[in-house]
Structure formats: structure tokens, C-alpha cells
C-alpha positions in Angstrom: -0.3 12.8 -22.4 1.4 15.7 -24.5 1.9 15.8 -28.5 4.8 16.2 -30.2 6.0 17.6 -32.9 9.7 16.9 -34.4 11.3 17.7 -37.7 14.3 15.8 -38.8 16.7 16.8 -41.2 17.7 13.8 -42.9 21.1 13.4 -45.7 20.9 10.6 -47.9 24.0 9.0 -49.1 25.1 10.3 -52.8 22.9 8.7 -55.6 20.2 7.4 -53.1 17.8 10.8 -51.9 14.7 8.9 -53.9 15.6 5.9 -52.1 15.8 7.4 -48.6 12.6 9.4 -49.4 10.3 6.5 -50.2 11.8 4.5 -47.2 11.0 7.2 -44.8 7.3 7.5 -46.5 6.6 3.5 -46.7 7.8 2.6 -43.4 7.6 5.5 -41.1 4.7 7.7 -42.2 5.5 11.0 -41.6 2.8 13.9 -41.2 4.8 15.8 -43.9 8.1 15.6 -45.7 9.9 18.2 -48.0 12.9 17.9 -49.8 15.5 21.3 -49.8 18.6 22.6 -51.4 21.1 22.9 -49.4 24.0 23.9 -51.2 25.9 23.0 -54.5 23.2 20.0 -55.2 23.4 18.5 -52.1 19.5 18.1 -50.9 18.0 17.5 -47.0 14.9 16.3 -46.5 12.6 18.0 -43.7 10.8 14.9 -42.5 7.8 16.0 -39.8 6.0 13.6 -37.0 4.0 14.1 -34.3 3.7 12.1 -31.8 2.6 11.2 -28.2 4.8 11.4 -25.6 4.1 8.4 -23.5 4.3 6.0 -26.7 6.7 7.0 -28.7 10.3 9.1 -28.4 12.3 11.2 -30.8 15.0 8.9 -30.1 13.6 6.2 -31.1 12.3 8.0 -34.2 15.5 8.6 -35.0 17.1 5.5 -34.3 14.0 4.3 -36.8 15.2 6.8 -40.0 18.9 5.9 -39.5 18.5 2.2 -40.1 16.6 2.9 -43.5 19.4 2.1 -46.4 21.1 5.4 -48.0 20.6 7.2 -45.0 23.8 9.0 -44.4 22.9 11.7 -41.5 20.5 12.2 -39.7 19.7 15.4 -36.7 16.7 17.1 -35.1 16.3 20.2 -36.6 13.1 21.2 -34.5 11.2 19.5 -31.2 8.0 20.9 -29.5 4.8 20.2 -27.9 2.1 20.9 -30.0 
């Protein structure tokens, strides 16, 4: 059994990045999360999980953050063992 470690960039749909953010906190509980600037006022969040590798998947992760409203985009920015 192996831990991993992922960091998802996440885009929230215009008008809904607090909305995004507390969904992601609430319901998926993320090690850590930071919000950056990208450019010209548009923000990413930098949302972090680890995870075991026999009971949970990045995909599914994912699949997890895109169904949370205002979510616009989301990619792996980062994916190691830890």
C-alpha cells in the first residue's frame, strides 16, 4: 500500500471561487488548499490530497471536485508517492 500525494488545480466559474472553495473544503477535505493569481483577476485554487493507493484514485478525486457547483476546470497539476 503506497501514499499519494496529488495537487489539483481547480477554476471556478466567474462569480463563484468562494463557492467552489467551501465545497471542495466541506465535502472533500483536502490536506491543504491555496488560492493563486493567475492572471488579470482570474484565481486557481491549489487543492492537495493524499491518499492511499489501493482505496482511493486521482480519477476519482477528480471526478469528485468536478461535480461540485461553479466548478469550471479542473487538471492535475502534480501526482507522486509520498
Amino acid at each position: 500500500m503506497a501514499k499519494v500525494g496529488v495537487i489539483f488545480n481547480v477554476y471556478a466559474e466567474e462569480g463563484k471561487f468562494d463557492e467552489v472553495s467551501q465545497g471542495i473544503k466541506s465535502k472533500l477535505n483536502p490536506a491543504s488548499m491555496d488560492a493563486q493569481e493567475v492572471a488579470f483577476g482570474i484565481k486557481v485554487l491549489k487543492v492537495f490530497f493524499t491518499f492511499d493507493d489501493d482505496k482511493e484514485s486521482s480519477s476519482k478525486l477528480e471526478d469528485s471536485i468536478k461535480a461540485i457547483s461553479g466548478v469550471s476546470q479542473v487538471e492535475v497539476s502534480e501526482e507522486s508517492l509520498i
